[in-house]
ZADO-1210 file (C-alpha; in nm, 4 decimals, padded with zeros to 6 digits):
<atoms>
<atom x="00.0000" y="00.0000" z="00.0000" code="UNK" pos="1"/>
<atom x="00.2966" y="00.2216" z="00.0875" code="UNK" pos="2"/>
<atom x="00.1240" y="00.4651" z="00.3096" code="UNK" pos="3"/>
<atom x="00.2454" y="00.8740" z="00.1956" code="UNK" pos="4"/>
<atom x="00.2431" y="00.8562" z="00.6165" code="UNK" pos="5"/>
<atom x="00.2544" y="00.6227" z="00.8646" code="UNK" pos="6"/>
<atom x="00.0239" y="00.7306" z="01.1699" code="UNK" pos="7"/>
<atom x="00.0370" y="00.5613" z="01.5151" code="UNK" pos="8"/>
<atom x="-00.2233" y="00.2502" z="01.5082" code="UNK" pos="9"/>
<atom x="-00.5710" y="00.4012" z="01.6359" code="UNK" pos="10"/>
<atom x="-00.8039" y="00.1390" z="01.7411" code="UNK" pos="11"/>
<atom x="-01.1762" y="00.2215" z="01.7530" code="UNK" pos="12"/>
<atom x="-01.5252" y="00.0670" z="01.7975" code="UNK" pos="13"/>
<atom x="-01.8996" y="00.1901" z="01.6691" code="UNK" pos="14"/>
<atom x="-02.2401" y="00.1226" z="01.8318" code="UNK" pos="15"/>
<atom x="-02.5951" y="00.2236" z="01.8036" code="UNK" pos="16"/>
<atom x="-02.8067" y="00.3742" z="02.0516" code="UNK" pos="17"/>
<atom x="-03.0071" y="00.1061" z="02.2290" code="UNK" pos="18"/>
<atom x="-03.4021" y="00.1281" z="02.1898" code="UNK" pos="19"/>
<atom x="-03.4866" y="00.0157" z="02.4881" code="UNK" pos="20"/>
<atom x="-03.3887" y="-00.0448" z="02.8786" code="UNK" pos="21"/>
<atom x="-03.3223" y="-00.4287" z="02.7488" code="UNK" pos="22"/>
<atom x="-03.0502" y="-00.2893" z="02.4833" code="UNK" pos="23"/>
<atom x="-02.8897" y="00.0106" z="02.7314" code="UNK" pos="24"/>
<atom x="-02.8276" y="-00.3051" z="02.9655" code="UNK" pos="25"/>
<atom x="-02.6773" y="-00.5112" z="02.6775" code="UNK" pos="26"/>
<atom x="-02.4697" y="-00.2537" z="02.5036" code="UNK" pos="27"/>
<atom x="-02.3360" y="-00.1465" z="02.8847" code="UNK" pos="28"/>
<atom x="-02.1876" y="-00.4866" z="02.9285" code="UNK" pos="29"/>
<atom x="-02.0410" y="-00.5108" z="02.5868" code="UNK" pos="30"/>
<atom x="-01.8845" y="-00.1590" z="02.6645" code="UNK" pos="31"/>
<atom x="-01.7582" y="-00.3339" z="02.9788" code="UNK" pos="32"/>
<atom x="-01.5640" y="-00.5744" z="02.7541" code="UNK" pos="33"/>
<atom x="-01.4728" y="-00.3277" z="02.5137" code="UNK" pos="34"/>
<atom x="-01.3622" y="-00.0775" z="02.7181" code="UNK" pos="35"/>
<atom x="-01.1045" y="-00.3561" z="02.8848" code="UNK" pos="36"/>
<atom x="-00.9545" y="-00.3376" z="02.5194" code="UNK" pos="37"/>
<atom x="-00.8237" y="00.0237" z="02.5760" code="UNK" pos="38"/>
<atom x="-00.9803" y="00.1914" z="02.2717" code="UNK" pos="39"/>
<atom x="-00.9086" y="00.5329" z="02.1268" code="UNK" pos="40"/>
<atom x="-01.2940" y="00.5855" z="02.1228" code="UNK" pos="41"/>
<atom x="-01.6226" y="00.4846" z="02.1188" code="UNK" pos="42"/>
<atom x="-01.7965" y="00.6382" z="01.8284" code="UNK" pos="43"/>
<atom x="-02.2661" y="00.6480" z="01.8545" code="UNK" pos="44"/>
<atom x="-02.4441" y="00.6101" z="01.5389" code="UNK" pos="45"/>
<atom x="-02.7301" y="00.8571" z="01.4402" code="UNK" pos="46"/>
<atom x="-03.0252" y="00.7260" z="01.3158" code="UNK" pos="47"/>
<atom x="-03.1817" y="00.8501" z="00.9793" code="UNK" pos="48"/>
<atom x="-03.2962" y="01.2019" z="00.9656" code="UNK" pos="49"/>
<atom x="-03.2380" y="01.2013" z="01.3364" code="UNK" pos="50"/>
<atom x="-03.4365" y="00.9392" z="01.4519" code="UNK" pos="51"/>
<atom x="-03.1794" y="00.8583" z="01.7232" code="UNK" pos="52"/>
<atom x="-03.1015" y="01.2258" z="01.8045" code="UNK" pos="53"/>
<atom x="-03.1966" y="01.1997" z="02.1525" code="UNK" pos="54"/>
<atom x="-03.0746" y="00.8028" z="02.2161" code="UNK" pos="55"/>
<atom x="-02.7483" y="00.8930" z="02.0642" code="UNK" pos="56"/>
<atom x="-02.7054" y="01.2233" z="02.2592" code="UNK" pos="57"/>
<atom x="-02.7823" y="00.9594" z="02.5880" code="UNK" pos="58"/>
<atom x="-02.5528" y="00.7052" z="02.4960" code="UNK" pos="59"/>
<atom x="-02.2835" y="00.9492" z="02.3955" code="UNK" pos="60"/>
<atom x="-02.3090" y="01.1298" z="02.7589" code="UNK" pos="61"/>
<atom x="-02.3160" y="00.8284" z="02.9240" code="UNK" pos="62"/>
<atom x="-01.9734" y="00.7193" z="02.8069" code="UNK" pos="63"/>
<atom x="-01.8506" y="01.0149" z="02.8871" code="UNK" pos="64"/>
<atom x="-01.9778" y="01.0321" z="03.1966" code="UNK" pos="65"/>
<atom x="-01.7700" y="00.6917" z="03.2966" code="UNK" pos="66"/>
<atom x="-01.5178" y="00.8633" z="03.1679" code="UNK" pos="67"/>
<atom x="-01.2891" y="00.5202" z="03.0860" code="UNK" pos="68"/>
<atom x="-01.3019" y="00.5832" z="02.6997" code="UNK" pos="69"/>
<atom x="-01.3463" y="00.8680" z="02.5010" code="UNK" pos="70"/>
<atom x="-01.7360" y="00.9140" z="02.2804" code="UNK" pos="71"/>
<atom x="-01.7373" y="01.0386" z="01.9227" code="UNK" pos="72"/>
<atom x="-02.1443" y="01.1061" z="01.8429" code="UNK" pos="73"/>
<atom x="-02.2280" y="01.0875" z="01.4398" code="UNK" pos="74"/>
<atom x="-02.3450" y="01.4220" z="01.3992" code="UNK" pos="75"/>
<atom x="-02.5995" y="01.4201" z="01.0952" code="UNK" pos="76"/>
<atom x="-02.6838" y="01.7278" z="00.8434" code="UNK" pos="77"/>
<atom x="-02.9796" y="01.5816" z="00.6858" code="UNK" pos="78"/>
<atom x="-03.2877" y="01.6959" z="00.8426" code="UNK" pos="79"/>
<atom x="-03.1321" y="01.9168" z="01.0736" code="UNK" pos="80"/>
<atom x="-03.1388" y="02.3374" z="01.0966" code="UNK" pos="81"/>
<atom x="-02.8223" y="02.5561" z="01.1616" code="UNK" pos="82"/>
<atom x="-02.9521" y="02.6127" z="01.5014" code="UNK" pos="83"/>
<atom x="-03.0590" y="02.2493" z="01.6046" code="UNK" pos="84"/>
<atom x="-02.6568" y="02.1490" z="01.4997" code="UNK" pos="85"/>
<atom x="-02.5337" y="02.4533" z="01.6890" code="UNK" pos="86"/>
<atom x="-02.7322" y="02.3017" z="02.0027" code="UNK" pos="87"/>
<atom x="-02.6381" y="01.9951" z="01.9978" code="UNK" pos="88"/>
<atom x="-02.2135" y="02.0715" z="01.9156" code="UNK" pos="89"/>
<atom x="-02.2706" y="02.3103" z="02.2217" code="UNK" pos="90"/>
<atom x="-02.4136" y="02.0070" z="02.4262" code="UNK" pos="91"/>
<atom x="-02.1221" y="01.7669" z="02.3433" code="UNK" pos="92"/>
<atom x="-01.8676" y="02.0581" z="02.3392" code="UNK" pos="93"/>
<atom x="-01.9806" y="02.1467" z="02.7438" code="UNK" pos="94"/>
<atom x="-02.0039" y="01.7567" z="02.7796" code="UNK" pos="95"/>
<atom x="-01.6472" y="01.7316" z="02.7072" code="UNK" pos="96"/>
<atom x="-01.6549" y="01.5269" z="02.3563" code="UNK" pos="97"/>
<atom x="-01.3604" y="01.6198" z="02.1278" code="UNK" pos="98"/>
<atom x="-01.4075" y="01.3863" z="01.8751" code="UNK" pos="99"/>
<atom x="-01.7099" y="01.4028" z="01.5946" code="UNK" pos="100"/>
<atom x="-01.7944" y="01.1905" z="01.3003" code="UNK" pos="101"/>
<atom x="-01.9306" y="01.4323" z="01.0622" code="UNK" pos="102"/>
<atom x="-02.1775" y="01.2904" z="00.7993" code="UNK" pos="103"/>
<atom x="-02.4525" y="01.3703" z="00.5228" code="UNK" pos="104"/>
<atom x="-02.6751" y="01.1036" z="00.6723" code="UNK" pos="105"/>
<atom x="-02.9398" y="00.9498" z="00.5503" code="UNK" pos="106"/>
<atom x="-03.3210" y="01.0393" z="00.5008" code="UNK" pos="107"/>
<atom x="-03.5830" y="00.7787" z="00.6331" code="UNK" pos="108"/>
<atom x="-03.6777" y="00.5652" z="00.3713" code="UNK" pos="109"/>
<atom x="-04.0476" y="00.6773" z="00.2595" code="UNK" pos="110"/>
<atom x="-04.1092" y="00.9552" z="00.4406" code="UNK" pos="111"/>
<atom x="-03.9711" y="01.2497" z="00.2033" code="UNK" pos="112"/>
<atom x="-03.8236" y="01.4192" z="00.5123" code="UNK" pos="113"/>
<atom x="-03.6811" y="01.7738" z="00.4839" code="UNK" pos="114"/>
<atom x="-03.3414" y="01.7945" z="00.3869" code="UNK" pos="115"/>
<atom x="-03.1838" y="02.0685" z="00.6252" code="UNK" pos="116"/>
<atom x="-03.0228" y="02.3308" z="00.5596" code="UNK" pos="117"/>
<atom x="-02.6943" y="02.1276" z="00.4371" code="UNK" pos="118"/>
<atom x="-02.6567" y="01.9312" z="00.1331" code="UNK" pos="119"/>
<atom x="-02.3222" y="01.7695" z="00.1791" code="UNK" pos="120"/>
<atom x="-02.1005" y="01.6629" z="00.4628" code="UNK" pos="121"/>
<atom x="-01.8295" y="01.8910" z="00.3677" code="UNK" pos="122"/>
<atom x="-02.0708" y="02.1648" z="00.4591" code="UNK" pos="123"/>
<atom x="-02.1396" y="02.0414" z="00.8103" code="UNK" pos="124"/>
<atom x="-01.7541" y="02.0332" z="00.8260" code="UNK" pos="125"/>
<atom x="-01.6730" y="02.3718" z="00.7567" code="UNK" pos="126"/>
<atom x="-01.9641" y="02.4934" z="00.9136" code="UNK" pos="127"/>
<atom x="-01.8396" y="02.3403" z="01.2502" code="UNK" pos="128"/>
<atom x="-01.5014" y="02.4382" z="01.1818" code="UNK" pos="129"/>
<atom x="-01.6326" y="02.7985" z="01.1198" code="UNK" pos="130"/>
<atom x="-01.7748" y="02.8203" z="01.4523" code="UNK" pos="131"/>
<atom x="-01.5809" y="02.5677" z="01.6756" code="UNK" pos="132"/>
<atom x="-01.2320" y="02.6197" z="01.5442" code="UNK" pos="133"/>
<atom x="-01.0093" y="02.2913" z="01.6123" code="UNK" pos="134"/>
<atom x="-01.1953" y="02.2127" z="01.9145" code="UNK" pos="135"/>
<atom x="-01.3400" y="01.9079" z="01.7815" code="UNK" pos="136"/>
<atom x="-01.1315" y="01.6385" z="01.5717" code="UNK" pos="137"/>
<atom x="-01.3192" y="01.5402" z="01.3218" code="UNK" pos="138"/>
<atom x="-01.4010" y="01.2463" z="01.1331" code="UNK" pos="139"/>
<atom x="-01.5758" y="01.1746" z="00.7953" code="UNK" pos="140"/>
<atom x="-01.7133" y="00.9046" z="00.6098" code="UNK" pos="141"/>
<atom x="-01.4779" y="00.7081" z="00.2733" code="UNK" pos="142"/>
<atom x="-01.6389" y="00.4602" z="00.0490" code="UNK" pos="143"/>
<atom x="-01.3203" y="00.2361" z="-00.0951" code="UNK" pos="144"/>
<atom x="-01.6429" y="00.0682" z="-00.3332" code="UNK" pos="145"/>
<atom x="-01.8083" y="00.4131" z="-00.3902" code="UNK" pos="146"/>
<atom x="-02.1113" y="00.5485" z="-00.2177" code="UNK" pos="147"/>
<atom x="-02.3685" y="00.3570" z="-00.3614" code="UNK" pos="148"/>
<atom x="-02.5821" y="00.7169" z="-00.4489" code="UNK" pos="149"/>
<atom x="-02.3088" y="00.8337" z="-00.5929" code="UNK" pos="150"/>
<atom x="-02.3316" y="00.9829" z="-00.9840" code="UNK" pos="151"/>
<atom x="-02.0043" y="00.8111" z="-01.0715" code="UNK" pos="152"/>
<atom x="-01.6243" y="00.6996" z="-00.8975" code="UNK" pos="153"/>
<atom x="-01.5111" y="01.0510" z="-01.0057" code="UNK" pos="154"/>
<atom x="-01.7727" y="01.3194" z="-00.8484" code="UNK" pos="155"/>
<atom x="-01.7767" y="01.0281" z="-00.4893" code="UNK" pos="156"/>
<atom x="-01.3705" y="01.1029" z="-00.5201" code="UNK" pos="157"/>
<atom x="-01.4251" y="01.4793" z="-00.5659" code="UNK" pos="158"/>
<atom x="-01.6745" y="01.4909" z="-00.2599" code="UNK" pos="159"/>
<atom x="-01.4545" y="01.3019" z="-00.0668" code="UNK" pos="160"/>
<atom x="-01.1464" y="01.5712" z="-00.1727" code="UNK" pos="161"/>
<atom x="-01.4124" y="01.8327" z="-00.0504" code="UNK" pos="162"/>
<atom x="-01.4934" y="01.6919" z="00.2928" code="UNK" pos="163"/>
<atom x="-01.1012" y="01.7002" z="00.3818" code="UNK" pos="164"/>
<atom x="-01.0861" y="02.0285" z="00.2482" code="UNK" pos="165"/>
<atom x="-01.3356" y="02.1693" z="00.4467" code="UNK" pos="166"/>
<atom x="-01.1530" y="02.0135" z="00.7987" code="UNK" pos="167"/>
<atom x="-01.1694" y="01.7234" z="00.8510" code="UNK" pos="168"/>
<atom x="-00.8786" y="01.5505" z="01.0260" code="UNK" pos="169"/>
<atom x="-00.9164" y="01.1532" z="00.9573" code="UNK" pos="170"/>
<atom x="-01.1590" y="00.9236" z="00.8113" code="UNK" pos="171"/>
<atom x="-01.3572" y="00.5867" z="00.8201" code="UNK" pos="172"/>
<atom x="-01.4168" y="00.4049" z="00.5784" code="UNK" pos="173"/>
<atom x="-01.7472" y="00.2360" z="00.5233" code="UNK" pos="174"/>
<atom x="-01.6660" y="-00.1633" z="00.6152" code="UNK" pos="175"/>
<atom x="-01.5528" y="-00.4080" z="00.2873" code="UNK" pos="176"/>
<atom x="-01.4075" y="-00.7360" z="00.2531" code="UNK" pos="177"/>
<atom x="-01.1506" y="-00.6900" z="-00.0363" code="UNK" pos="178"/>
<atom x="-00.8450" y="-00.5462" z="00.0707" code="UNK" pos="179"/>
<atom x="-00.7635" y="-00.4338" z="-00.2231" code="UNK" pos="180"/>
<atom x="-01.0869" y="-00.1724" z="-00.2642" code="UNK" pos="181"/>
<atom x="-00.9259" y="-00.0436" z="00.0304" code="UNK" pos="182"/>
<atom x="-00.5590" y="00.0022" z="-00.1053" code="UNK" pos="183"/>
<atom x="-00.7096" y="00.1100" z="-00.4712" code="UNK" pos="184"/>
<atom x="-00.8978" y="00.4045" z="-00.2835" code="UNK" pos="185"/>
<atom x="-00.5969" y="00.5272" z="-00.1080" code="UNK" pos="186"/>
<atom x="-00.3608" y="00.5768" z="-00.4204" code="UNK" pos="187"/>
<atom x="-00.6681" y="00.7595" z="-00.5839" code="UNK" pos="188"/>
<atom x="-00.6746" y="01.0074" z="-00.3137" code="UNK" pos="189"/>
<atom x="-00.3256" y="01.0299" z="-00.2664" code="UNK" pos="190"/>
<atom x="-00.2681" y="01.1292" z="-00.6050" code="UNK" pos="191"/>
<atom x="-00.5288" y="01.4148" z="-00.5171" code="UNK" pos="192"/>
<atom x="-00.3616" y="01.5153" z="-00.2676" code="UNK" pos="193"/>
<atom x="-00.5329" y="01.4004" z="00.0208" code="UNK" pos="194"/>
<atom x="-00.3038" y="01.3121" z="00.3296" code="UNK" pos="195"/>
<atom x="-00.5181" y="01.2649" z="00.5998" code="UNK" pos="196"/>
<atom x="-00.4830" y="00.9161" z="00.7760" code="UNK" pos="197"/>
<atom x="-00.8072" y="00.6373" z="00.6333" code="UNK" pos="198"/>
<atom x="-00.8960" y="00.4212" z="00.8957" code="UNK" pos="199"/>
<atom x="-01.0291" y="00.0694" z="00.7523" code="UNK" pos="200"/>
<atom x="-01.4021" y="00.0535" z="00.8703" code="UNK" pos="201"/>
<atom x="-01.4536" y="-00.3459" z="00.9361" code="UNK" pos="202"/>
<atom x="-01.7627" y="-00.5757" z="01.0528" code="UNK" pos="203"/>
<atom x="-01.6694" y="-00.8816" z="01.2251" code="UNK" pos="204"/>
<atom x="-01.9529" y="-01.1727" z="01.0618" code="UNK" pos="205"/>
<atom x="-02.1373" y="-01.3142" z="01.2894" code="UNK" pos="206"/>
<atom x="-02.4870" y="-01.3028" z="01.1301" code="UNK" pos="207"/>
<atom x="-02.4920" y="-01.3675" z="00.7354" code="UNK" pos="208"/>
<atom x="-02.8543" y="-01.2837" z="00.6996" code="UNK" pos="209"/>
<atom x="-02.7968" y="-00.9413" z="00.8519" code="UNK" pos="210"/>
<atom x="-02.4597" y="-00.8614" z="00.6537" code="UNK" pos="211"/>
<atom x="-02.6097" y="-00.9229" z="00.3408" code="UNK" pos="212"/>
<atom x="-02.9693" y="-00.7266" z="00.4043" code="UNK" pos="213"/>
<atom x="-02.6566" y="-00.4098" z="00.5035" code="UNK" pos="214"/>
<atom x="-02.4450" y="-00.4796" z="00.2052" code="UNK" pos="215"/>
<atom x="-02.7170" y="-00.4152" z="-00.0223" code="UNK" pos="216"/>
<atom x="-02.8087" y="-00.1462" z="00.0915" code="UNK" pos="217"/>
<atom x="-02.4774" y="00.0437" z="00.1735" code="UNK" pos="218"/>
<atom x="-02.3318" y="-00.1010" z="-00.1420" code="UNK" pos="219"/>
<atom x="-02.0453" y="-00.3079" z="00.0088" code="UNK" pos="220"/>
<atom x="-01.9402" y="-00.6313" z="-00.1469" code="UNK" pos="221"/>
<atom x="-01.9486" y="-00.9730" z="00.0193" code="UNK" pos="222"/>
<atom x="-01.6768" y="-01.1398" z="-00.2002" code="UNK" pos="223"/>
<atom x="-01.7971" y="-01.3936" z="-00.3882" code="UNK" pos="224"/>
<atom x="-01.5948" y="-01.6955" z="-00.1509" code="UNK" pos="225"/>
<atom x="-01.6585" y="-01.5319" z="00.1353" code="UNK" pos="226"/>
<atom x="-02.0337" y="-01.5249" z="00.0269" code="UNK" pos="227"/>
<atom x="-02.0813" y="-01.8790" z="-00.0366" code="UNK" pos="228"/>
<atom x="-01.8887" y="-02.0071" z="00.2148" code="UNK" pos="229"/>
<atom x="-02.1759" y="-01.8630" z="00.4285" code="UNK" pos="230"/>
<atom x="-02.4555" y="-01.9876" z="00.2218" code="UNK" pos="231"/>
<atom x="-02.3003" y="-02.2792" z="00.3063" code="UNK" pos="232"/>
<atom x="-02.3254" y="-02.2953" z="00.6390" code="UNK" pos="233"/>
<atom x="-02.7358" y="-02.2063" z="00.6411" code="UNK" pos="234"/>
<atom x="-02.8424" y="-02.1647" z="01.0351" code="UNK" pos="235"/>
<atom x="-02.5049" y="-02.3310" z="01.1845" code="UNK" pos="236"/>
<atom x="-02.4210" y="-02.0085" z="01.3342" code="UNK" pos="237"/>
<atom x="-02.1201" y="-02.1352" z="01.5048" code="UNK" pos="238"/>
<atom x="-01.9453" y="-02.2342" z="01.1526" code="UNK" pos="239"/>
<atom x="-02.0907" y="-01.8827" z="01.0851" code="UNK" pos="240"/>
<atom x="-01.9068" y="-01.7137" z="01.3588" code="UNK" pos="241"/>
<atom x="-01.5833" y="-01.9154" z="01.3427" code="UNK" pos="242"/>
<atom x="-01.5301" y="-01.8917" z="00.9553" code="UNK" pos="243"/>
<atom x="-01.5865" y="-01.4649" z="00.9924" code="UNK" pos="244"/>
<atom x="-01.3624" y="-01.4400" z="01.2117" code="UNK" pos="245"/>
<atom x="-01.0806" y="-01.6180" z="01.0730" code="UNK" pos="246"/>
<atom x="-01.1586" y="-01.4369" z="00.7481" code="UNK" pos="247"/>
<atom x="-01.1573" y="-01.1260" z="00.8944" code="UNK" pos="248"/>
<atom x="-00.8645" y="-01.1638" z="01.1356" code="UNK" pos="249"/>
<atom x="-00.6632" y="-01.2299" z="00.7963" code="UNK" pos="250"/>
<atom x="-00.8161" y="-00.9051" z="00.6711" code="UNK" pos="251"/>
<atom x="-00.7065" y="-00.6843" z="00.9546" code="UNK" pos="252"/>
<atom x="-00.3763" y="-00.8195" z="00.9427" code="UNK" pos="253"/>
<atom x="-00.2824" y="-00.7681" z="00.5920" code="UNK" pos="254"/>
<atom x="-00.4333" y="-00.4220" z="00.6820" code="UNK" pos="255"/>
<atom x="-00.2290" y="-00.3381" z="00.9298" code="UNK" pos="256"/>
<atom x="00.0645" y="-00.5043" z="00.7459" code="UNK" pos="257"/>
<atom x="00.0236" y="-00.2918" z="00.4867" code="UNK" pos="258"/>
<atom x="00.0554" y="00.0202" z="00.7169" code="UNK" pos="259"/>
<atom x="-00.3181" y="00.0977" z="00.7398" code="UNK" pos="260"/>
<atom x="-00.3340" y="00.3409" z="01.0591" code="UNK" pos="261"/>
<atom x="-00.5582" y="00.1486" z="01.2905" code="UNK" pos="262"/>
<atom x="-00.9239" y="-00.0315" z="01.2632" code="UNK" pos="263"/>
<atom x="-01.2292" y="00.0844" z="01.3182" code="UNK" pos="264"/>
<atom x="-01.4724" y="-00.1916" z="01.4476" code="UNK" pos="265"/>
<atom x="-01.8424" y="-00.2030" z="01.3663" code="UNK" pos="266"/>
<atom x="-01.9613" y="-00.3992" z="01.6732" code="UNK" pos="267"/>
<atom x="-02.2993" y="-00.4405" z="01.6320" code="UNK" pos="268"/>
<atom x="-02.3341" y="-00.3740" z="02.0257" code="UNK" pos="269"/>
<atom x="-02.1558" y="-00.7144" z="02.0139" code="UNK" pos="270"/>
<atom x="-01.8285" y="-00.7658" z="02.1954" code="UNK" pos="271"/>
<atom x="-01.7617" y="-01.1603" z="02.1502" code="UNK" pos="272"/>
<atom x="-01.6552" y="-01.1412" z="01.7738" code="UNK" pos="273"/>
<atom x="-01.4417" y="-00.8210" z="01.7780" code="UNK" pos="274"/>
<atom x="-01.2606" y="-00.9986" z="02.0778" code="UNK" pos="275"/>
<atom x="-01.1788" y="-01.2518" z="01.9210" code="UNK" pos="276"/>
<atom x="-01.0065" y="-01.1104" z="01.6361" code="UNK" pos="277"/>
<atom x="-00.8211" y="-00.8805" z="01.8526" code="UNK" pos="278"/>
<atom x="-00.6949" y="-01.1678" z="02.0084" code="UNK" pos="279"/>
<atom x="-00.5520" y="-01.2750" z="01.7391" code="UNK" pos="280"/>
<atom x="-00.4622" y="-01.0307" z="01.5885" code="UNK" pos="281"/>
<atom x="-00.2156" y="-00.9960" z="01.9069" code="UNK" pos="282"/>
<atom x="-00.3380" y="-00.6012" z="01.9537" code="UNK" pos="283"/>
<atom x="-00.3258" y="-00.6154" z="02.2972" code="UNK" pos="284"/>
<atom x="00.0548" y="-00.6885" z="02.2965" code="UNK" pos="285"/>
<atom x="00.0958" y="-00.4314" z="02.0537" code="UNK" pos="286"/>
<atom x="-00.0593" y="-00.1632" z="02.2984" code="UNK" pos="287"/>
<atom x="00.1413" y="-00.3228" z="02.5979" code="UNK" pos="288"/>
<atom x="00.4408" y="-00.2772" z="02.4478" code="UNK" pos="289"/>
<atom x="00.4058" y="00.1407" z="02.2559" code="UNK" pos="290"/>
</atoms>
């Protein structure tokens, strides 16, 4: 991949906000586990056009409140006014969060929501730069296998250019399977000058039913071995489990072979899978011994 930089390994986890007291109970123990991990942070999704606003904001001040790892909320444009995103940066700047993931977000499906008062997430990056200087770091969104609304590979390159233009300090990529997406994406932006570091965005497997209902809709390919291997394996979940995370395990480590600076774990409010692979993966003797 040669890396134009290489950046010191940062090692991350994502959740959604629970719906109920059942879920704030589950997710609480996984963060338990997780936390044990010693994670750079624990970033909250945001539901579309704000459905989660308030769960996320709850979640969000909760971890921060334990104070053992740092939160990064998903803060969302779509749907939202100038003022309602002024609010809520306020909230998580006097909450002590220093860490954002800024996105476009998504409308929810059928409902022809407003749009807000931003188009774009390099919008919502300069506009919290313009009024918050650097005192959030903040993260944005990269699509190694393109944005699946996106009008072509160019323009989804170009809009990526713009969001690191506007601010931003790091990314995430949305999660893939095929390393080489993920090492394709990185010359192209390179080449356009972009130097900020691109943190692989991965999904243990664990549920094939589920990753294929999100990788239709997100646009992220299931590899065509990996695929069947699962088809496979119909409702044996523990051939399921054991097969993603050997596959993925070899996935992170080529990653981080090839210099990528850290992973960013979509947990699914799960802790059992992402364990394992850290495991192997040997990242707790890595931190041990920076």
């Amino acid at each position: 991949m040669n890396q134009a930089t290489r950046y010191k390994p940062v090692f991350s986890f994502e959740f959604f906000p629970p719906k109920n007291a059942e879920g704030v109970e589950r997710l609480r123990r996984t963060r338990q586990r997780l936390t044990a991990l010693q994670p750079a942070y624990f970033s909250v999704t945001f539901g579309a056009g704000g459905s989660t606003r308030d769960r996320t904001l709850d979640t969000v001040l909760e971890i921060q409140r334990e104070g053992r790892a740092e939160a990064a909320p998903h803060i969302s444009c779509i749907s939202a006014s100038r003022g309602e995103l002024l609010d809520l940066l306020q909230t998580y700047r006097d909450n002590g969060v220093r860490r954002l993931v800024a996105l476009r977000g998504d409308l929810p499906s059928g409902t022809g929501g407003r749009l807000g008062e931003f188009r774009y997430a390099a919008e919502l990056v300069a506009f919290i730069r313009e009024n918050f200087g650097d005192q959030f770091k903040i993260e944005v969104a990269a699509y190694p296998e393109f944005h699946p609304q996106a009008a072509s590979a160019e323009k989804d390159l170009e809009h990526f250019r713009q969001k690191v233009a506007a601010g931003a300090d790091s990314a995430i990529t949305q999660y893939f399977y095929n390393a080489d997406a993920y090492t394709a994406f990185l010359e192209r932006v390179r080449a356009m000058g972009v130097g900020i570091p691109i943190v692989p965005g991965i999904m243990p497997i664990t549920n094939y039913t589920q990753l294929a209902r999100f990788s239709d809709a997100c646009g992220a390919e299931i590899p065509r071995f990996i695929r069947k291997r699962l088809e496979a394996y119909g409702d044996d979940t523990a051939s399921i489990r054991a097969f993603g995370i050997e596959v993925v395990t070899r996935l992170c480590a080529r990653l981080l072979e090839d210099g990528a600076p850290g992973i960013h774990f979509y947990s699914m409010n799960q802790a059992a899978a992402a364990e394992a692979i850290w495991k192997n993966l040997g990242l707790g003797e890595l931190r041990a011994s920076a």
